[in-house]
N, C-alpha and C positions, 0 to 999 in steps of 0.2 A: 504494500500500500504506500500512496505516495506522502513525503511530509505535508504538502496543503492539504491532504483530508486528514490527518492529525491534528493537524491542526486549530485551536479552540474557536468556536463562534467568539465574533466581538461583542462584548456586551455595554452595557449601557446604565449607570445608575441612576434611579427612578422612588421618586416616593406617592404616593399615591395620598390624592387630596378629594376630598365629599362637600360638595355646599349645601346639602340639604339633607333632612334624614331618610336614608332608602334611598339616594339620591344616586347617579349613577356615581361611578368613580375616574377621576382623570387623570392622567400621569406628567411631575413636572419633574425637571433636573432640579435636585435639592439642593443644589449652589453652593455646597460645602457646609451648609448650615446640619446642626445635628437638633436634629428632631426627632419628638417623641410622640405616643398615637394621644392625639387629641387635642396635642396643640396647632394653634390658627396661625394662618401664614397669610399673608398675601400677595397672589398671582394675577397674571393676566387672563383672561376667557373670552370668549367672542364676544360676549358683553363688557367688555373694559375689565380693569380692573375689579377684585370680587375677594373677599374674603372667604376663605375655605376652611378645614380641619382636615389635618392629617388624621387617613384612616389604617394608610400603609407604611409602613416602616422603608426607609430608602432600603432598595437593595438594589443586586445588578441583574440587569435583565437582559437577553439576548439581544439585540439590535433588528435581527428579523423578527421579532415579533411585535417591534412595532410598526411593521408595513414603510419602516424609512422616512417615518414622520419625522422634522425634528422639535425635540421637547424646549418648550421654555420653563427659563428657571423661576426658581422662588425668588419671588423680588426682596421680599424683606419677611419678619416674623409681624405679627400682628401685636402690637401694643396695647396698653387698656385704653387708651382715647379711643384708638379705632374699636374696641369692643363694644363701648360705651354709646359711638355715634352707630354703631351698627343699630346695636340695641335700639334707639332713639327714632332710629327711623322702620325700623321693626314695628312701632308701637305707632305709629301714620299711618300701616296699609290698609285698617278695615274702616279708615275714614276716608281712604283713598277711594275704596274701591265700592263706599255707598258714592260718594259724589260722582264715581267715572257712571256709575248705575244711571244715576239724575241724568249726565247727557247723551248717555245712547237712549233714554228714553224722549230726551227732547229732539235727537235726531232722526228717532223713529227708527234704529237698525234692529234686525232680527237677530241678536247676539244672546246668551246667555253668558256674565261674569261668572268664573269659578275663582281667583285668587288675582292679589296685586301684591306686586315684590318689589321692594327697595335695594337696590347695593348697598352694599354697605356704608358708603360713602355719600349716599341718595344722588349720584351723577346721573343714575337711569331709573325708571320706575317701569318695571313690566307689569302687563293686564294681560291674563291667559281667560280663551274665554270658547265656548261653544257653539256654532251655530251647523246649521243643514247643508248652508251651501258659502262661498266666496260672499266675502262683504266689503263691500267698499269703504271703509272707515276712514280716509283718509282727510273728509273734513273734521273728524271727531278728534283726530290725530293734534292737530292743530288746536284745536279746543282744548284739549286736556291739557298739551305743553304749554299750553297762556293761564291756562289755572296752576297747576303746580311749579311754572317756571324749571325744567329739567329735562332731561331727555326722553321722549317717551316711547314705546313700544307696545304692540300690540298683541298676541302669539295667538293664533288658533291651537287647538288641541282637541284631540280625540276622547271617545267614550272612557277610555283604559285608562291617557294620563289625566280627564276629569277626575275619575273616583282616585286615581292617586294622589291629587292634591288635596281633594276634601275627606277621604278617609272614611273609616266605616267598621261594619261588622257584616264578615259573609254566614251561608249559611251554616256553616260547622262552630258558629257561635264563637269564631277568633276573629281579630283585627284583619284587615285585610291584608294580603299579601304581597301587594302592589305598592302599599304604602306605611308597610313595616317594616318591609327584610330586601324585595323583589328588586334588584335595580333595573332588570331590563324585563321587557317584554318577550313572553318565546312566542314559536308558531305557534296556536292552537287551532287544531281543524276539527269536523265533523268524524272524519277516520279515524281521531284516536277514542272520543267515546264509544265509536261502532268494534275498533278492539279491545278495548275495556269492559264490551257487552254493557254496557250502560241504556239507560231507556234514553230514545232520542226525542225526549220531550224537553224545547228550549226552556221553559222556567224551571225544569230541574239541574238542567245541565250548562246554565248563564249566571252570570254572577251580577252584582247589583249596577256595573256599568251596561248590562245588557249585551255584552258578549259573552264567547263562549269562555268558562272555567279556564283559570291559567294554572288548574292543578290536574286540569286533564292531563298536561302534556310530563306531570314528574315522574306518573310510575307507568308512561309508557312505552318507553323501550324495555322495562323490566315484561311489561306482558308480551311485548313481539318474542323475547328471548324464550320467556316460559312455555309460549304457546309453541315456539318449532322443536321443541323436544316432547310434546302431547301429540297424540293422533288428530289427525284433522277432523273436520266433521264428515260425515257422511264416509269416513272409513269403516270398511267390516273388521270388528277384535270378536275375539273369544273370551268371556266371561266364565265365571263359576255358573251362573248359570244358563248358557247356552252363547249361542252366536248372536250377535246386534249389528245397529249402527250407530254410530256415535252422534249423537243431535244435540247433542250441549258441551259447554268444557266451563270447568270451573277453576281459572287459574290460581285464586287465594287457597282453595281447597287442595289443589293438584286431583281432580276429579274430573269425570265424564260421567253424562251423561246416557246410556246405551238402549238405544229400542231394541229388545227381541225379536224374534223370526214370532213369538205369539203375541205380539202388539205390546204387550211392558213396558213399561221401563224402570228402569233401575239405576243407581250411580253407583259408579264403584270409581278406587283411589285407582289411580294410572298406577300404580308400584303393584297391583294386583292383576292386572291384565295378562292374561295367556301369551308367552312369548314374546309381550313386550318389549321393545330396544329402545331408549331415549334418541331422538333423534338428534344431530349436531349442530347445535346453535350455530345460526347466519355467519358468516363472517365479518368482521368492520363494523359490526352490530353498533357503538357507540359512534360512531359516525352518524348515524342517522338522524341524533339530537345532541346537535352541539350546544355546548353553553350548560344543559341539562336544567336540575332544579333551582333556579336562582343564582346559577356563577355569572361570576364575571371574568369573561373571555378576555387575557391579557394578548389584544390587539389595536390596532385604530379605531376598531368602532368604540372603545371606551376612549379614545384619547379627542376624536372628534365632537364637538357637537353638532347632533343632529336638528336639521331646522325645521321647523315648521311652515306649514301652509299659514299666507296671510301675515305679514311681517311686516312695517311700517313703524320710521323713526322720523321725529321732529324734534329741534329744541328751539328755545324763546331764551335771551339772557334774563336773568332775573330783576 
């Protein structure tokens, strides 16, 4: 083998910074500074300047796995003034964001307000908000930056990050997931409650933003694996008590279902099946669901932010 394939990936020292709880996570050069998990730093973001918390410990990271982004550093540690004005402007948003209410209703827009967010530094003030379709807000834009003199923005957002801003209790009687622990979103389709064998009735299988469950998709590569080592349906086994077809599978159970050749049926554990063989789980099986239950995938898509539909900035000097 040659010395350049012995040779070590380059890596890259990286600490990992949260601006909000459950928030996603984004990666800066720690600038030599030594930091510890919780303390606040302040970096740069697509929105300016932003005060953060270190949620990850600087360490070194491969350099391919950040997609060749390059990282910006930690500009400075957060001091108590800036904690302080953070705070202060923290304690503006839900007067912000009745008065931003007051003018989309004098402007007549088809919007629903879910949250307003201050910088830390109140340089920008965002309004994240819901509607059906594209909205033209751009005279409201101007409106609002003559009322609060600052920079303003506006973000659409979808059903998932509404309930992750406002929060909640699903049906399994916990906080939600999305706005507890969840930093990203996974796929979720209709195909994994149908391998789940789940009934596919949408108010069982939706959560309170009205999409489908984001816990459909945790234990389902576990069922794809379980299931290709069970007989399929509608295969003929041999039971204790005669020959069947298999018309149900119970993968918590490790069970089947078996009609008889005299109309029956009966379940029996698959460890009891007549000359049973397990069959060999897929291959690259975890490929299938990357990221899985709640990781965060150390790539660009945590280092980027993602933008939303509907964006619009203005400022007024004070």
């Amino acid at each position: 083998m040659s010395q350049t394939a012995d040779a070590p990936e380059p890596t890259h020292r990286v600490v990992g910074v949260r601006f909000r709880p459950a928030g996603r996570v984004y990666y800066y050069d720690p600038a030599g500074y030594q930091l510890t998990i919780g303390q606040w730093v302040i970096v740069e973001s697509a929105k300016g300047l932003e005060c953060g918390r270190v949620v990850i410990l600087p360490r070194q990271v491969e350099i391919a796995e950040l997609g060749g982004a390059e990282l910006k550093p930690v500009i400075r540690l957060a001091e108590e003034y800036d904690l302080r004005r953070m705070l202060s402007f923290k304690g503006r948003e839900k007067a912000a964001l009745r008065r931003c209410a007051q003018r989309i209703d004098q402007h007549g827009l088809p919007m629903k307000l879910a949250e307003a967010e201050y910088t830390f530094d109140g340089s920008r003030l965002t309004f994240y908000f819901t509607a059906e379709e594209r909205v033209d807000f751009r005279a409201l834009v101007r409106d609002l930056a003559s009322t609060f003199h600052t920079r303003i923005e506006l973000r659409q957002i979808g059903a998932r990050d509404h309930a992750k801003l406002l929060g909640g209790v699903g049906m399994c009687g916990k906080t939600l997931c999305c706005s507890s622990w969840l930093t990203e979103f996974n796929v979720v389709s209709i195909r994994m409650a149908k391998e789940q064998g789940l009934p596919l009735n949408t108010s069982k299988i939706s959560g309170v933003c009205g999409r489908l469950l984001c816990c459909l998709s945790y234990e389902n590569d576990n069922y794809i694996e379980a299931k290709s080592r069970m007989p399929a349906y509608n295969e003929t086994v041999t039971t204790a008590s005669g020959q069947g077809r298999i018309v149900g599978i119970n993968v918590p159970r490790e069970s089947v279902e078996v009609m008889l050749e005299s109309g029956a049926t009966v379940t029996v554990p698959v460890r009891e099946l007549d000359g049973y063989q397990p069959r060999t789980p897929p291959t690259a099986l975890s490929d299938s669901h990357v990221g899985g239950c709640g990781s965060c995938a150390h790539n660009t898509a945590n280092i980027a932010v993602r933008e939303a539909d509907g964006v619009a900035t203005a400022k007024t000097s004070s």
